[in-house]
HTML snippet that shows the backbone in 3Dmol.js (N, CA, C, O; Angstrom):
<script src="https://3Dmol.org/build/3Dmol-min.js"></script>
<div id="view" style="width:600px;height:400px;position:relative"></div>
<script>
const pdb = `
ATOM      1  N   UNK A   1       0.819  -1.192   0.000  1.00  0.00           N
ATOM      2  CA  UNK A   1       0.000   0.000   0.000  1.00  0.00           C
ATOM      3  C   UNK A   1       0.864   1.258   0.000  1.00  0.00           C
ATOM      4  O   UNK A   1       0.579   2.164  -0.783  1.00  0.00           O
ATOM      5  N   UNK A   2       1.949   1.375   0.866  1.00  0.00           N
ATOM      6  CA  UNK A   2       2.984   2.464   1.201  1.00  0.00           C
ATOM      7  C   UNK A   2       3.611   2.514   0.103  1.00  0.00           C
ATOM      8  O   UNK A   2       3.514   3.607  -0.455  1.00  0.00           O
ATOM      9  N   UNK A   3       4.458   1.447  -0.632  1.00  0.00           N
ATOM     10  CA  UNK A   3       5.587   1.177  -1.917  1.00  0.00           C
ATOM     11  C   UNK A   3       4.844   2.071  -3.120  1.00  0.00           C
ATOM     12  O   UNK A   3       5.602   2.696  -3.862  1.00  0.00           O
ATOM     13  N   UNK A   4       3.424   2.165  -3.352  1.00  0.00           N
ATOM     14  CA  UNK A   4       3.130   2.849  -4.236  1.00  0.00           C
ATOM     15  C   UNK A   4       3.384   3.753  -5.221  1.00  0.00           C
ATOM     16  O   UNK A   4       3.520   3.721  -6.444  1.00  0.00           O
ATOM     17  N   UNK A   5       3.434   5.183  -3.702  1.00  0.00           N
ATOM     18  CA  UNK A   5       3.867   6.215  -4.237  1.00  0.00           C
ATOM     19  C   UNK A   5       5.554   6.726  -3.578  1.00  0.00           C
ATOM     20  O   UNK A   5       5.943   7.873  -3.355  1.00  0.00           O
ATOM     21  N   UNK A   6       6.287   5.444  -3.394  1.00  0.00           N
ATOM     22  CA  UNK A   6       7.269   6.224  -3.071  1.00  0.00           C
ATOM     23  C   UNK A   6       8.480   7.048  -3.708  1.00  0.00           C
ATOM     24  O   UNK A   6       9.678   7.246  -3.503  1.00  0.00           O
ATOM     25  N   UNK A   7       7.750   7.312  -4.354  1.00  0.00           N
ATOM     26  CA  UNK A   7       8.945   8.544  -5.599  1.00  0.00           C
ATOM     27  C   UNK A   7       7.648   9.978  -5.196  1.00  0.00           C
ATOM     28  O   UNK A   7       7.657  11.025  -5.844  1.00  0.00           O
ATOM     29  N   UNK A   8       7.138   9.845  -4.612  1.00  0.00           N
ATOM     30  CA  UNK A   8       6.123  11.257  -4.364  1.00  0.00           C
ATOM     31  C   UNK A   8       7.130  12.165  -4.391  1.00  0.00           C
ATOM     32  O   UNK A   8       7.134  13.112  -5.178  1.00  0.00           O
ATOM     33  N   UNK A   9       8.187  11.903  -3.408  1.00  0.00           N
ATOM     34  CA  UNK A   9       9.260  13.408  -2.955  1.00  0.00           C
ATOM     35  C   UNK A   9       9.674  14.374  -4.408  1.00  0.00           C
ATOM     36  O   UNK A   9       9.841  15.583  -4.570  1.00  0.00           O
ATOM     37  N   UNK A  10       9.756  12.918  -5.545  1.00  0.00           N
ATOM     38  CA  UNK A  10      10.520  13.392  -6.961  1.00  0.00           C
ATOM     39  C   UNK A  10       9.604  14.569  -7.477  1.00  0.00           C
ATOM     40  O   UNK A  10      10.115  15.663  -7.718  1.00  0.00           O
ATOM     41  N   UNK A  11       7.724  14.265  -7.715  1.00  0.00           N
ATOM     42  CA  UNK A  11       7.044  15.276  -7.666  1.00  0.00           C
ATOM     43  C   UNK A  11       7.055  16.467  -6.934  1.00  0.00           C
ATOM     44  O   UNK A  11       7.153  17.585  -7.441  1.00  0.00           O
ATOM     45  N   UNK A  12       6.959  16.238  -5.803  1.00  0.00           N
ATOM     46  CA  UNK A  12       6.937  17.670  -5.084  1.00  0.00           C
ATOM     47  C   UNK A  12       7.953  18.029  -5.478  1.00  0.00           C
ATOM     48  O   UNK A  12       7.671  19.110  -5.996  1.00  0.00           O
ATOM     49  N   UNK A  13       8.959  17.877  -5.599  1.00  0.00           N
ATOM     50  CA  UNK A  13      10.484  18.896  -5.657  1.00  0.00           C
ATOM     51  C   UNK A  13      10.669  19.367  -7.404  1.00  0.00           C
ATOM     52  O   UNK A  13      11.085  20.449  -7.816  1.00  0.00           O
ATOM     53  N   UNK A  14      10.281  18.354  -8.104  1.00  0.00           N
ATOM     54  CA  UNK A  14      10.258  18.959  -9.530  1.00  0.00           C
ATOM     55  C   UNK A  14       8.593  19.555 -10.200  1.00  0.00           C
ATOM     56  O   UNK A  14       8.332  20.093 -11.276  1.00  0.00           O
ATOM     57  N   UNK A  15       7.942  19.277  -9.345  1.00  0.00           N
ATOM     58  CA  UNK A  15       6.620  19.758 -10.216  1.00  0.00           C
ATOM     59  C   UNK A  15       6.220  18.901 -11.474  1.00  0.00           C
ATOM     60  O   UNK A  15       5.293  19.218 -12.219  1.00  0.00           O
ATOM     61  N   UNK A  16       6.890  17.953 -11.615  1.00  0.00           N
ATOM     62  CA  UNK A  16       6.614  16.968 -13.091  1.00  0.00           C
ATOM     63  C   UNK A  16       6.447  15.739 -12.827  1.00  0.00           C
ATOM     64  O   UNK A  16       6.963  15.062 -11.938  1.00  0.00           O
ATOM     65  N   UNK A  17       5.582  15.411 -13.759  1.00  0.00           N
ATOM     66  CA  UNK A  17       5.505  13.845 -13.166  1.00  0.00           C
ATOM     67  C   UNK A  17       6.005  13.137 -13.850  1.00  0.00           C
ATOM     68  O   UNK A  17       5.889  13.393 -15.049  1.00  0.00           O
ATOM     69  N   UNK A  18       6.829  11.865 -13.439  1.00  0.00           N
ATOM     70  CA  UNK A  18       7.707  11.165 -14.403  1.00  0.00           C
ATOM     71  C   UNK A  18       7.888  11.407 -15.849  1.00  0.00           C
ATOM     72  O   UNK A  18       8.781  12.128 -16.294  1.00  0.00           O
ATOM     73  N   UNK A  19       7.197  10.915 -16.420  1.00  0.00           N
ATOM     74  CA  UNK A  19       7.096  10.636 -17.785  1.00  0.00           C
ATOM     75  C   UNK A  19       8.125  12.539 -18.617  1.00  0.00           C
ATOM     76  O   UNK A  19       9.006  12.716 -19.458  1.00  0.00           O
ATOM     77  N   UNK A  20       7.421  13.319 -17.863  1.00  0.00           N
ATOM     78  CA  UNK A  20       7.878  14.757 -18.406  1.00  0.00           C
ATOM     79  C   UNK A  20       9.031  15.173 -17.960  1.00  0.00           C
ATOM     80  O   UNK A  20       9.601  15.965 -18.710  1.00  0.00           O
ATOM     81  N   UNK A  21       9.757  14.808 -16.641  1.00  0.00           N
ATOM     82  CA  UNK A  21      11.482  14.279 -15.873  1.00  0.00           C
ATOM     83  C   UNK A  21      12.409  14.223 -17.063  1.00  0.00           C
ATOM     84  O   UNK A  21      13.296  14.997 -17.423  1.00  0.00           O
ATOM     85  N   UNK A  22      11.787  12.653 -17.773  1.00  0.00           N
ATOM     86  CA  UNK A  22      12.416  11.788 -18.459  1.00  0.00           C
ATOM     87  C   UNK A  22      12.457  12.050 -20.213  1.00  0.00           C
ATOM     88  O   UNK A  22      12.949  11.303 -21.058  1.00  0.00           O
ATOM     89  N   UNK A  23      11.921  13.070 -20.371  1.00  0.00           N
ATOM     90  CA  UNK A  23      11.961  13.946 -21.334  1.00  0.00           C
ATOM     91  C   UNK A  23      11.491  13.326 -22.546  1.00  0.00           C
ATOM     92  O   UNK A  23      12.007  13.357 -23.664  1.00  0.00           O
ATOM     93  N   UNK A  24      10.149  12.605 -22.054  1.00  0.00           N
ATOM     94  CA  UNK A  24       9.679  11.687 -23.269  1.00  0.00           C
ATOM     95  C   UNK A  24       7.748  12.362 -23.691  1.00  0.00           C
ATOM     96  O   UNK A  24       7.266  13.444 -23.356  1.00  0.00           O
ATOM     97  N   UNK A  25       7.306  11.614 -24.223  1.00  0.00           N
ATOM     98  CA  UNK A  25       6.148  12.014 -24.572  1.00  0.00           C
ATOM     99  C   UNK A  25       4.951  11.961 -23.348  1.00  0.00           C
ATOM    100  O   UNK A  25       4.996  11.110 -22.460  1.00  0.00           O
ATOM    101  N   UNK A  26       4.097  12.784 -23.415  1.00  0.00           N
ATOM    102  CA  UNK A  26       3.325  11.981 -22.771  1.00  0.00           C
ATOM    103  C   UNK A  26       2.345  10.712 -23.005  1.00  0.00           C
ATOM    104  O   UNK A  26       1.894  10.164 -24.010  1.00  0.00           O
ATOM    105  N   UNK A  27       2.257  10.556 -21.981  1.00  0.00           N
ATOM    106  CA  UNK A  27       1.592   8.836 -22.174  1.00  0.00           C
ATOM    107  C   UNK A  27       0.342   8.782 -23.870  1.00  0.00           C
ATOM    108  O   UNK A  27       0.307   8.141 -24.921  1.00  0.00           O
ATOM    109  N   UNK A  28      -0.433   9.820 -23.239  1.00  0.00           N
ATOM    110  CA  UNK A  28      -1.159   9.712 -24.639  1.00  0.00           C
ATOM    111  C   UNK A  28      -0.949   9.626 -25.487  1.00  0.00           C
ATOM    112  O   UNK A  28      -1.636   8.851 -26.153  1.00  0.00           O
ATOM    113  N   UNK A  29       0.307  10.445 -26.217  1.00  0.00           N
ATOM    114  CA  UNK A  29       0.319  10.954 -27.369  1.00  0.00           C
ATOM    115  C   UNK A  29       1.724   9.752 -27.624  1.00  0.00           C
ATOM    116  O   UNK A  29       2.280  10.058 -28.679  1.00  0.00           O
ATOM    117  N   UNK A  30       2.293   8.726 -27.067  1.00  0.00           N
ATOM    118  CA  UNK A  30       2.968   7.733 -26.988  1.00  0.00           C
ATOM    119  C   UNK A  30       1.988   6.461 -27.720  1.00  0.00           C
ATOM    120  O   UNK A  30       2.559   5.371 -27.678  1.00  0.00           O
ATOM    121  N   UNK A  31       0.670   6.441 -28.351  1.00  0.00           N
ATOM    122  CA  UNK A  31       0.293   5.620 -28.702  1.00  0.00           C
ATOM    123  C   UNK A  31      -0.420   6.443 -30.079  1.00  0.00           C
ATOM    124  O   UNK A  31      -1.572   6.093 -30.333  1.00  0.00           O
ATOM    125  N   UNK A  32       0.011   7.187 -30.705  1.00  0.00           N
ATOM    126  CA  UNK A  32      -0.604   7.851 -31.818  1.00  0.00           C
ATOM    127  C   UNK A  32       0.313   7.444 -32.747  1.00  0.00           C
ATOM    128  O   UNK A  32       1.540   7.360 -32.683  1.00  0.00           O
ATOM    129  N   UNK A  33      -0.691   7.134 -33.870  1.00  0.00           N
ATOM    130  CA  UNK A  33       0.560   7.159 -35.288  1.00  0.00           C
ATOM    131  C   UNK A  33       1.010   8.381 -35.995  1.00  0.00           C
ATOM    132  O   UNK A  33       0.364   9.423 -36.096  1.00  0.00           O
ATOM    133  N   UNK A  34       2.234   8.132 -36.491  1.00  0.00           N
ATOM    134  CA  UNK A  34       2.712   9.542 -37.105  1.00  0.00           C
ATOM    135  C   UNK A  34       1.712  10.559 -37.756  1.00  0.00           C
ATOM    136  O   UNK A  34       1.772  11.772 -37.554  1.00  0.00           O
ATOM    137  N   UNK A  35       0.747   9.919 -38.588  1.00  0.00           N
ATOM    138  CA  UNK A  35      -0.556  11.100 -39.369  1.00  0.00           C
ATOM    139  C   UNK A  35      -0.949  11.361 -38.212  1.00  0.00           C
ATOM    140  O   UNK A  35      -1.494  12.450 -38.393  1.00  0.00           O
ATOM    141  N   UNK A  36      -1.104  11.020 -36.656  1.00  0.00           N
ATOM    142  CA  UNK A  36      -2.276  11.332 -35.817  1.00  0.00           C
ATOM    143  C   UNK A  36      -0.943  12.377 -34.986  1.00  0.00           C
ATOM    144  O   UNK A  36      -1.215  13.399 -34.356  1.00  0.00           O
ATOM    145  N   UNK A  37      -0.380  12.162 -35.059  1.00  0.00           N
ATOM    146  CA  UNK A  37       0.615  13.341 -34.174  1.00  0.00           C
ATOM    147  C   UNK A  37       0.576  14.666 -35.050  1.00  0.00           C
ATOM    148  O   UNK A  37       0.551  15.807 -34.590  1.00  0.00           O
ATOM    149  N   UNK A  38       0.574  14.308 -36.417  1.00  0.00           N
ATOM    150  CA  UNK A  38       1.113  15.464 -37.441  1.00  0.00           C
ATOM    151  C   UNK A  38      -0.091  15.977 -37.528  1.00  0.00           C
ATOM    152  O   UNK A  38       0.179  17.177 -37.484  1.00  0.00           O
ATOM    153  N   UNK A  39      -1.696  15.877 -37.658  1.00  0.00           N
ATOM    154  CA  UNK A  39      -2.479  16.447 -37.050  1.00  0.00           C
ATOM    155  C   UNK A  39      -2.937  16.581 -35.780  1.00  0.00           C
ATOM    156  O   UNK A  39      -4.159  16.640 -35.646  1.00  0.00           O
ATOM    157  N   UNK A  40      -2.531  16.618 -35.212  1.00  0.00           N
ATOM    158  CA  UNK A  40      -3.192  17.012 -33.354  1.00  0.00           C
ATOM    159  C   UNK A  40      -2.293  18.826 -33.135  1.00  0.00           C
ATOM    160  O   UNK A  40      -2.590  19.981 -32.834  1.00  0.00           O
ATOM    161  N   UNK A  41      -0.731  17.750 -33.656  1.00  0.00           N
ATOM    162  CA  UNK A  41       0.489  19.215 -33.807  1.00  0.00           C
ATOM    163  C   UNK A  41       0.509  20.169 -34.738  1.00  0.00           C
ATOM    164  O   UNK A  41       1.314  21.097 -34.813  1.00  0.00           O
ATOM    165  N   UNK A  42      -0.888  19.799 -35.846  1.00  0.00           N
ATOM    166  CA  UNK A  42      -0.703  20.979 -36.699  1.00  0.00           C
ATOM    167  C   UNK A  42      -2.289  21.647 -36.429  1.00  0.00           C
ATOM    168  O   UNK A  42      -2.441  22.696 -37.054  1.00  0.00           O
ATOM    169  N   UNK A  43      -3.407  21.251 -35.664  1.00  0.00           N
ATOM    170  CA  UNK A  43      -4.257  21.589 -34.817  1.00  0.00           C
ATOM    171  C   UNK A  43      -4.101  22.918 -33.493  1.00  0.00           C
ATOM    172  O   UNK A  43      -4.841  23.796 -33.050  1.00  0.00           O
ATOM    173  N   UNK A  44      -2.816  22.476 -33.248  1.00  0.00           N
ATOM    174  CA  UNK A  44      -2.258  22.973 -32.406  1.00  0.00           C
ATOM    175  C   UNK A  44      -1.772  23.972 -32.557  1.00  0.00           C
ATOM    176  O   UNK A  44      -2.232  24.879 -31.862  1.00  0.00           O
ATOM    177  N   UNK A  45      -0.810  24.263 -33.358  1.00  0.00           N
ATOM    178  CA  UNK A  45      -0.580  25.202 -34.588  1.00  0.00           C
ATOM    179  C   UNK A  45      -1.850  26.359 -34.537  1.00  0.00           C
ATOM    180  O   UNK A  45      -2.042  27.540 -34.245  1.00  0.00           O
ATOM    181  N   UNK A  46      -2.240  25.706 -34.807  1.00  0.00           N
ATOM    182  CA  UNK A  46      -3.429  26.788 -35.518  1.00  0.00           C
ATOM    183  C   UNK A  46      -3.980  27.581 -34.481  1.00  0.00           C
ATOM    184  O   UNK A  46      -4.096  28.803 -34.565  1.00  0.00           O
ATOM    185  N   UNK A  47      -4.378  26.784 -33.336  1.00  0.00           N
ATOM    186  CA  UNK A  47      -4.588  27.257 -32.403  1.00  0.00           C
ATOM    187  C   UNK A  47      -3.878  28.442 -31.709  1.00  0.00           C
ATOM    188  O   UNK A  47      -4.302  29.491 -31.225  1.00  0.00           O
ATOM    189  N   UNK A  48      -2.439  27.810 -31.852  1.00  0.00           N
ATOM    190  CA  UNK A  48      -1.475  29.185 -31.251  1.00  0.00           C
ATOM    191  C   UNK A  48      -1.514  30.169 -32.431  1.00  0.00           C
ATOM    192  O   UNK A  48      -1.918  31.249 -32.000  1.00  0.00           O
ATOM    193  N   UNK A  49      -1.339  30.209 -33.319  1.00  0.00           N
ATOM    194  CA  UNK A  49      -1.430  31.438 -34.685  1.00  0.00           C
ATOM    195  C   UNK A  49      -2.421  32.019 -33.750  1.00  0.00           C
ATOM    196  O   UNK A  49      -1.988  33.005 -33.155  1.00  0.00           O
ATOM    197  N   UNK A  50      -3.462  31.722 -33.503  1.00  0.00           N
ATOM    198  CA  UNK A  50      -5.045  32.770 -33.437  1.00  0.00           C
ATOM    199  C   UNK A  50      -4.847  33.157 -32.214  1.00  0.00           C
ATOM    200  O   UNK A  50      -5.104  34.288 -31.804  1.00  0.00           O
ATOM    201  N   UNK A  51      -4.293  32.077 -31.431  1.00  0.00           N
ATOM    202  CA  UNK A  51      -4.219  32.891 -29.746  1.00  0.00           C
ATOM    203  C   UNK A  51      -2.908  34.305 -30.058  1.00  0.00           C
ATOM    204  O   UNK A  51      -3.038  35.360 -29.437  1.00  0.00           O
ATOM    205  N   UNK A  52      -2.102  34.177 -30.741  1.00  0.00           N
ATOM    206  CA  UNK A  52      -1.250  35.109 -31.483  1.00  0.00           C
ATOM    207  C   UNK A  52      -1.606  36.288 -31.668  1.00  0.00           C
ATOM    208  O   UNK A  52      -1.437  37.365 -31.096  1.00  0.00           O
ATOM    209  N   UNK A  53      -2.193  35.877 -32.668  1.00  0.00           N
ATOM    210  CA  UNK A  53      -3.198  36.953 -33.639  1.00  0.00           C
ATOM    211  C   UNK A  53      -4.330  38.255 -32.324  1.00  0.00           C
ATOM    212  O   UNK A  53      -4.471  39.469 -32.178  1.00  0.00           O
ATOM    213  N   UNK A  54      -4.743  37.243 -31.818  1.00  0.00           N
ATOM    214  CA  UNK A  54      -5.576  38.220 -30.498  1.00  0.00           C
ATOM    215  C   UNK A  54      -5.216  38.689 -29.811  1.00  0.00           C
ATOM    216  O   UNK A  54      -5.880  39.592 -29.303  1.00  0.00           O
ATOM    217  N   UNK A  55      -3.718  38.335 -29.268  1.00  0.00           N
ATOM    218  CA  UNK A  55      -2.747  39.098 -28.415  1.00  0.00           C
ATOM    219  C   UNK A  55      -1.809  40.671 -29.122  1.00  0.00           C
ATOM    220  O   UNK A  55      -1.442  41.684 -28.525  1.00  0.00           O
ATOM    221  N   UNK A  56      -1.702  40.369 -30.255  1.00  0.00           N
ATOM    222  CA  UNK A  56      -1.393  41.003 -31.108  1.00  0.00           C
ATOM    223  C   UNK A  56      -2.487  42.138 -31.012  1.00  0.00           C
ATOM    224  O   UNK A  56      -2.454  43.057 -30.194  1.00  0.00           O
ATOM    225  N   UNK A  57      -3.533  41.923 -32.039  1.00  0.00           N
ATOM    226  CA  UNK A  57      -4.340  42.530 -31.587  1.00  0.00           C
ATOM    227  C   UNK A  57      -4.707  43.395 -29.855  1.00  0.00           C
ATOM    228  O   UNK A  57      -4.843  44.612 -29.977  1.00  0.00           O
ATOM    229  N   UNK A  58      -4.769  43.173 -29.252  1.00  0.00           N
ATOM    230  CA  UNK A  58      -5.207  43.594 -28.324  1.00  0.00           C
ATOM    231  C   UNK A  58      -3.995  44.598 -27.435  1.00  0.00           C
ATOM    232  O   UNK A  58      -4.019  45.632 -26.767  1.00  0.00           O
ATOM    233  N   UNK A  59      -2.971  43.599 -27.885  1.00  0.00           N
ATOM    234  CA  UNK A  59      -1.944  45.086 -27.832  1.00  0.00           C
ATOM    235  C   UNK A  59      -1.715  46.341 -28.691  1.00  0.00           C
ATOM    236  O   UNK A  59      -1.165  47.399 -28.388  1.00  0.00           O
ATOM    237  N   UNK A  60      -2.268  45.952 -29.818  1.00  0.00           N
ATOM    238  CA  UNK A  60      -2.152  47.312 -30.856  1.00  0.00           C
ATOM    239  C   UNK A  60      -3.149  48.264 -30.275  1.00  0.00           C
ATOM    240  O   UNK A  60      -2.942  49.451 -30.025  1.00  0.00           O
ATOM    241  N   UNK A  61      -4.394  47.514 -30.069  1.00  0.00           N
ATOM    242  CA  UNK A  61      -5.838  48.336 -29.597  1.00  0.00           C
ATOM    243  C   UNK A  61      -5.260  49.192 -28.144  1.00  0.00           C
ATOM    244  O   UNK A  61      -5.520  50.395 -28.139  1.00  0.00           O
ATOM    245  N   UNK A  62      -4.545  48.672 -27.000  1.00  0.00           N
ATOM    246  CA  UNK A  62      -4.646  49.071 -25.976  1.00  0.00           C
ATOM    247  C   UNK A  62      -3.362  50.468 -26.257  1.00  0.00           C
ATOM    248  O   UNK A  62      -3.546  51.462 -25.556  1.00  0.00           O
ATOM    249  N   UNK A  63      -2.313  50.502 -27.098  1.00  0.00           N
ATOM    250  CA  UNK A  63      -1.591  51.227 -28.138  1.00  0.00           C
ATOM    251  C   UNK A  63      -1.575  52.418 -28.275  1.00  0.00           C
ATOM    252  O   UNK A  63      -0.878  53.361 -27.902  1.00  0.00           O
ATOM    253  N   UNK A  64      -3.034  52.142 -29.264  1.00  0.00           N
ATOM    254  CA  UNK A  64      -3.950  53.190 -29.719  1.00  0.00           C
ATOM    255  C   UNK A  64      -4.478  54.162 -28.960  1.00  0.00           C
ATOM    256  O   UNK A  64      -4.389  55.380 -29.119  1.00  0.00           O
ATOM    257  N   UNK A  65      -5.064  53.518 -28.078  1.00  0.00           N
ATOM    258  CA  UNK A  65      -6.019  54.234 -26.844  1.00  0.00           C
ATOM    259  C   UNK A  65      -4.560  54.736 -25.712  1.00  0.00           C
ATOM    260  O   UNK A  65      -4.804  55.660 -24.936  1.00  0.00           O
ATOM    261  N   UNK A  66      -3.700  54.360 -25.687  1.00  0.00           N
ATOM    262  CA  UNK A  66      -2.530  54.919 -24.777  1.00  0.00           C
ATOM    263  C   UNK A  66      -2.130  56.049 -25.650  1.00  0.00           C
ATOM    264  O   UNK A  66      -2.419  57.114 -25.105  1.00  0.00           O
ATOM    265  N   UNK A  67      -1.720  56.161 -26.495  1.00  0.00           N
ATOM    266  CA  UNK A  67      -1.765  57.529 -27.548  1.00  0.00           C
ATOM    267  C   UNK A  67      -2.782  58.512 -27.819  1.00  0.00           C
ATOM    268  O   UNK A  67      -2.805  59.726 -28.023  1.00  0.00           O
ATOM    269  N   UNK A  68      -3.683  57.495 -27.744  1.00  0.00           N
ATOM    270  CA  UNK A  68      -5.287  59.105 -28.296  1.00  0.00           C
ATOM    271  C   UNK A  68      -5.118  59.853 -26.964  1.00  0.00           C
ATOM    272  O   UNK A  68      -5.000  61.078 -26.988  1.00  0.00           O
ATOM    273  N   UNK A  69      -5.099  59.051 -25.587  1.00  0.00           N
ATOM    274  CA  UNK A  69      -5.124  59.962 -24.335  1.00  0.00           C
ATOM    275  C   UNK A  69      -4.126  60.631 -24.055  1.00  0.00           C
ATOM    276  O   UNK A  69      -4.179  61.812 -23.712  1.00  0.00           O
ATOM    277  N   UNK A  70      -3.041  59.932 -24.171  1.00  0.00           N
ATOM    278  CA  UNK A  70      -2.110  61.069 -24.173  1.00  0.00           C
ATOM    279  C   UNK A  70      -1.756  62.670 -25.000  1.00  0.00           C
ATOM    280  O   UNK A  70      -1.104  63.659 -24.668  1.00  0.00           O
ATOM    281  N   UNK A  71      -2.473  62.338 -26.081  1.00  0.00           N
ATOM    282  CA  UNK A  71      -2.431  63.546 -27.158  1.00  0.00           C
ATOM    283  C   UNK A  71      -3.574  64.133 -26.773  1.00  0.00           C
ATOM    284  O   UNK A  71      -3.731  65.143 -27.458  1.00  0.00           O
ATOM    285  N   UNK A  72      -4.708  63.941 -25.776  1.00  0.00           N
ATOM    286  CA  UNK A  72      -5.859  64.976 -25.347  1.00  0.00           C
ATOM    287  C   UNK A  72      -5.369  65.100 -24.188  1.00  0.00           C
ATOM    288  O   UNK A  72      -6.180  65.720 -23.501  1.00  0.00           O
ATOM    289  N   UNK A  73      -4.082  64.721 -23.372  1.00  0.00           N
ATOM    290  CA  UNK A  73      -4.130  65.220 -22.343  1.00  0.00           C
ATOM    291  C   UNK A  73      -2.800  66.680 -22.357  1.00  0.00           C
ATOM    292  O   UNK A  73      -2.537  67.473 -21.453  1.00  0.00           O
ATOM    293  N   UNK A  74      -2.212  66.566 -23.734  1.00  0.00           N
ATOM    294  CA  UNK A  74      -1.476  67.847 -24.075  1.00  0.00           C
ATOM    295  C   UNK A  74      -2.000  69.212 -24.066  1.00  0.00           C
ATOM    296  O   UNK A  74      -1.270  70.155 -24.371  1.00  0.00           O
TER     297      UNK A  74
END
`;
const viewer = $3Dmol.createViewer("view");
viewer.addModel(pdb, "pdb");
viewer.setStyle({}, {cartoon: {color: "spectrum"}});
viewer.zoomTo();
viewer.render();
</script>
């Protein structure tokens, strides 16, 4: 019952749990075939472009509005 978890200490002190230590995949994505990795990772992709794209955005916008006020507060 005790033998279980006795590598717990390795977690607490690194924050990772094995598999991510050992600088391998995670478990899931350790049973995908190459087409199923090359779309999940190009899914993924896409995903970050747009999370990109909105950050981008939203810094130009906040930019803008830091300039218009400053030029009405001249």
């Amino acid at each position: 019952m005790f033998g279980r978890r006795r590598f717990r200490w390795m977690y607490w002190q690194t924050g990772m749990p094995g598999w991510m230590r050992a600088g391998t995949l995670p478990p899931c994505l350790q049973y995908l075939s190459g087409e199923q990795q090359i779309e999940l990772l190009k899914n993924e992709q896409e995903y970050l472009k747009k999370t990109l794209e909105e950050i981008e955005n939203k810094i130009k916008e906040l930019s803008e509005k830091e300039i218009k006020s400053n030029s009405t507060n001249l």
